[in-house]
N, C-alpha and C positions, 0 to 999 in steps of 0.2 A: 085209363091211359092206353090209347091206341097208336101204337109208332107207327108212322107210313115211314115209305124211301122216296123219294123224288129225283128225277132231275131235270135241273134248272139249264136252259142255255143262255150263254152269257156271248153278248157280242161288245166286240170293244175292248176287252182286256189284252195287252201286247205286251206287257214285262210282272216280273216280279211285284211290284210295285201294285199294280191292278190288282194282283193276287189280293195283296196285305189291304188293300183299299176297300174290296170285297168280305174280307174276311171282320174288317174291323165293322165296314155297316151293319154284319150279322150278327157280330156276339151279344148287344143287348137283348134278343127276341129271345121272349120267354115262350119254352119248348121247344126250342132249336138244339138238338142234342148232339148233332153233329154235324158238320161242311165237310166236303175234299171237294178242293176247286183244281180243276185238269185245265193248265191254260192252254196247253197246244190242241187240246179238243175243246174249247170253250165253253165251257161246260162245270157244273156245281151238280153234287148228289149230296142230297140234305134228307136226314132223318131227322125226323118231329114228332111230337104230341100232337094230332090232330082236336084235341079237344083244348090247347093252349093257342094253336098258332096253325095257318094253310102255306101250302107252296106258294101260293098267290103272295099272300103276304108277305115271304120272306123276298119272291122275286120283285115285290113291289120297293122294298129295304135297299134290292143292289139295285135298282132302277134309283132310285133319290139318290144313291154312290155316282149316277152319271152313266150306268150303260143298261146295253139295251137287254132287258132278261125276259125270259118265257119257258113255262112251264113246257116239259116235255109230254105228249101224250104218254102214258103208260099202258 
């Protein structure tokens, strides 16, 4: 088990609501171990099992939520 951190930019999120919309697309993914979604920086930092699950993947998860997400260079 290899944890990475990431973080995901999320475009599109403007209340509360986007938060929990986000948060609810990601609790199924297996090796998703933890979110904190910053909406006034739009923005998600997710640590993962890289051998369960990629950043790609989870930001592909809030992308079928309806917004625009992209992996940050690290």
């Amino acid at each position: 088990m290899a944890n990475q951190t990431r973080i995901i930019k999320i475009d599109g999120m403007t209340c509360g609501g986007c938060v929990a919309s986000v948060h609810t697309a990601t609790a199924d993914i297996d090796g998703l171990d933890d979110i904190s979604i910053e909406l006034l920086d739009n923005q998600a930092t997710v640590t993962f099992d890289d051998s369960k699950t990629s950043a790609d993947a989870i930001a592909s998860a809030i992308e079928d939520a309806g917004f625009d997400a992209t992996v940050a260079n690290s």
